[in-house]
C-alpha angles and dihedrals in degrees: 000000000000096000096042091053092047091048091060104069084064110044082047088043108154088241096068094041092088095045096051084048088064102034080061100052097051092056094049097043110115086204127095116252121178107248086241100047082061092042098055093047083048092060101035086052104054083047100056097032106030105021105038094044091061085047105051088042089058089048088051091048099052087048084053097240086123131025103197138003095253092069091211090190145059092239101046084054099062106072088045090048088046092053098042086061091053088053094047089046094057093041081054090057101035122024109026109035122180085239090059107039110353088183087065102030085062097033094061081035086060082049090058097061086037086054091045100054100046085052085054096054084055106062076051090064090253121129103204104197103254090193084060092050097047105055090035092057086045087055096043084045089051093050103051081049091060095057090033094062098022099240131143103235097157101135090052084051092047091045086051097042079051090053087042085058100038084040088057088043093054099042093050087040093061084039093235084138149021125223097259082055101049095043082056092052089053094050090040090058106040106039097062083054102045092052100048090051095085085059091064114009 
């Protein structure tokens, strides 16, 4: 159980929130989209949100702004939080318009407040849990797809209510946060999200 609960915390790691979040939506859209048009975001998108961050963490480690990936404090989680901006932002201008896919363009728009506040939070000497905020904004996000393209995707909600759940227990059983952190995270995430979605759905 140890091990399980400890494994969570990386397949529901908050860099492949976003990609599952599109991945999803890909597969739901009742548009046509040309197979290499997705396959292109796909790929420009686990470079610049999964790739370049570990990059960029192991750049920032070996500078000795932070000291481990779990960025135990509030200080070693404000350049990574700083430089993931900057990549959500280019991945706004260049990657997902409004003119090419308006439901991402405002859904990593959501993870960029979400981003920002937590940053915010930071610099206040609160560690808001990210895992928390990633998989919270993907099941907001879900949600708002469901009514916006009027399917019943009520197995996939109740599955990622169930990782929201088994996300908070692994993050309170290796003690990386407390209650009071982890309810912040899910605020943090869901709220952005929730109130973007007017502007698409």
């Amino acid at each position: 159980m140890d091990k399980l609960l400890k494994s969570i915390s990386y397949i529901f790691h908050p860099l492949l929130m976003p990609l599952f979040g599109v991945i999803f939506y890909f597969s739901k859209s009742p548009r046509f989209i040309a197979p290499e048009v997705i396959q292109a975001k796909l790929i420009s998108l686990l470079i610049l949100t999964v790739l370049l961050p570990i990059l960029l963490y192991f750049l920032l480690k070996t500078l000795g702004k932070v000291r481990s990936i779990h960025l135990r404090s509030t200080k070693e989680r404000i350049y990574p939080l700083i430089l993931n901006c900057i990549v959500i932002v280019i991945v706004l201008q260049r990657i997902l318009t409004p003119t090419q896919a308006i439901e991402l363009h405002f859904f990593f728009l959501g993870i960029l407040l979400s981003n920002m506040s937590c940053l915010i939070l930071v610099i206040f000497k609160f560690k808001a849990s990210i895992h928390m905020i990633g998989v919270s904004g993907l099941f907001m996000f879900f949600i708002a797809l469901s009514i916006h393209f009027s399917i019943n995707i009520n197995g996939t909600l109740a599955m990622t209510a169930s990782i929201i759940g088994a996300v908070a227990t692994s993050r309170l059983h290796v003690k990386a946060h407390s209650s009071k952190e982890l309810i912040m995270g899910l605020f943090i995430g869901l709220i952005p999200q929730l109130i973007l979605t007017p502007y698409w759905l």
